[in-house]
C-alpha positions as CSV (number, residue, x, y, z in Angstrom):
1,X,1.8,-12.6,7.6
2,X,3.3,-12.3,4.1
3,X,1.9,-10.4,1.0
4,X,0.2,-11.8,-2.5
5,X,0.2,-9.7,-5.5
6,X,-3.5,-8.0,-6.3
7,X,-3.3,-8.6,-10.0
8,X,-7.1,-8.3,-10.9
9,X,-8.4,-5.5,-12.3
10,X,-11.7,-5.9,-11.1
11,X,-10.1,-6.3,-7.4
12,X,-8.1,-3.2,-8.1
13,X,-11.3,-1.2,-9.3
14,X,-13.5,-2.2,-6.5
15,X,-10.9,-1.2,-3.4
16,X,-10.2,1.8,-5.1
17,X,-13.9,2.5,-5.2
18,X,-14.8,1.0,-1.7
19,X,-11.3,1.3,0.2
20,X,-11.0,3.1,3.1
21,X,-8.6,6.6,2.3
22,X,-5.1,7.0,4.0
23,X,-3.4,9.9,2.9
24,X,0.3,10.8,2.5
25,X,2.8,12.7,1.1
26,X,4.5,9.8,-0.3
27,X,2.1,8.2,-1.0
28,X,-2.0,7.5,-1.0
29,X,-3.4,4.1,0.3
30,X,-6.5,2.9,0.1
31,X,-7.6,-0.5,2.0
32,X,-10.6,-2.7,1.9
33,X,-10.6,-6.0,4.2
34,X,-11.3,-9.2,1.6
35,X,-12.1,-12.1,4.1
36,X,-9.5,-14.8,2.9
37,X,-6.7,-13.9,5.7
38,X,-3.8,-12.7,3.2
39,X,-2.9,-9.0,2.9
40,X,-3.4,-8.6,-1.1
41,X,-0.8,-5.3,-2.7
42,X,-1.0,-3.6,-5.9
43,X,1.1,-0.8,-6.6
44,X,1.2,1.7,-8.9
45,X,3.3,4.9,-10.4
46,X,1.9,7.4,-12.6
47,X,3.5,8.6,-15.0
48,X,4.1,12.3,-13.2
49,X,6.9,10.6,-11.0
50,X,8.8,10.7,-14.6
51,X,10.3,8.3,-17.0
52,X,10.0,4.5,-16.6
53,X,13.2,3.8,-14.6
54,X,11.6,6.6,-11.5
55,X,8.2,5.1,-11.8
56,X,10.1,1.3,-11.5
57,X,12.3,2.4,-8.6
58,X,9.1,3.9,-6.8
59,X,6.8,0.8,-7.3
60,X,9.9,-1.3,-5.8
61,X,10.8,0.8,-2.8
62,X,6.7,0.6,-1.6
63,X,6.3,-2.2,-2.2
64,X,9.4,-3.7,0.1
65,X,8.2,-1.0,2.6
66,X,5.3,-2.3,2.7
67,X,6.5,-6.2,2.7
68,X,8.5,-5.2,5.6
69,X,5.3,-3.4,7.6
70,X,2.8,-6.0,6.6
71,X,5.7,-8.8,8.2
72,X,5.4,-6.7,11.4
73,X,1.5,-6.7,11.8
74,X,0.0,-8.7,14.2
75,X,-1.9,-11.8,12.6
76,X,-5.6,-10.4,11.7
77,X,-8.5,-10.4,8.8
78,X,-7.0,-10.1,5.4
79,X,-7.6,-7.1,3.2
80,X,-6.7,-5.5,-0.4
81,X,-4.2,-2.5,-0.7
82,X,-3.8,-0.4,-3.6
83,X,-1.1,2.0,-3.1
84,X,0.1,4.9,-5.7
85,X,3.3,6.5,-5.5
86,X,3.7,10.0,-5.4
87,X,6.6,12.6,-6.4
88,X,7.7,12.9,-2.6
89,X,8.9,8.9,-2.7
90,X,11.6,9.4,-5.3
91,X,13.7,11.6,-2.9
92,X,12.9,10.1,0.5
93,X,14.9,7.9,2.4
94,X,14.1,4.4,2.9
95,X,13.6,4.4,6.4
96,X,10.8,7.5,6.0
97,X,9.4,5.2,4.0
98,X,9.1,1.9,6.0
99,X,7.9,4.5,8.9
100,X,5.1,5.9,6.5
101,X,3.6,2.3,5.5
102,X,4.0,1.3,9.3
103,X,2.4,4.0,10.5
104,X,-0.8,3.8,7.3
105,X,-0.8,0.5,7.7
106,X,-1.3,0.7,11.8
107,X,-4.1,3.7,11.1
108,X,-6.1,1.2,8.1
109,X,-6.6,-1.7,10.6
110,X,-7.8,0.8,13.7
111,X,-10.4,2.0,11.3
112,X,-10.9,-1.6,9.7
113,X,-11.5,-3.0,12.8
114,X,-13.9,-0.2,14.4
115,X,-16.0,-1.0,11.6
């Protein structure tokens, strides 16, 4: 299953208001299935991670960790993911971060599909 941009800002707003919560301390990611069978990303940096070259950097390494744990999911219902960097991401290691969006995503579709 491959990834699509979430570029909407209405999209954004309404999975960061109904999204299920996944907590970490790289970063936070919140989920909300959307019924059309593609995996939708959006990432963002705030401005706390530091100057525009960090916040770029951030936004690329998440979102290839995630393209790489959203390749390695099983086929299922599509949903919308916001994810928002935190400081922690800027000196991890690559690999802690594949290991982190593995293991969120894994966690967001147990609780997607229990509901």
């Amino acid at each position: 299953m491959d990834a699509a941009r979430l570029r909407r800002d209405a999209d954004i707003a309404a999975v960061w208001s109904d999204g299920m919560k996944i907590q970490h301390s790289m970063f936070a990611l919140r989920g909300r299935p959307n019924g059309l069978g593609v995996i939708r990303v959006a990432v963002a940096a705030p401005r706390s991670l530091g100057r525009a070259v960090a916040r770029n950097r951030s936004r690329r390494r998440l979102r290839e960790a995630f393209r790489g744990a959203i390749r390695d999911l099983a086929r299922g219902p599509g949903c919308d993911l916001v994810i928002v960097a935190r400081p922690q991401i800027a000196s991890a290691a690559f690999g802690d971060i594949r290991e982190a969006a593995s293991g969120a995503l894994a966690a967001l579709s147990r609780r997607v599909s229990a509901t």
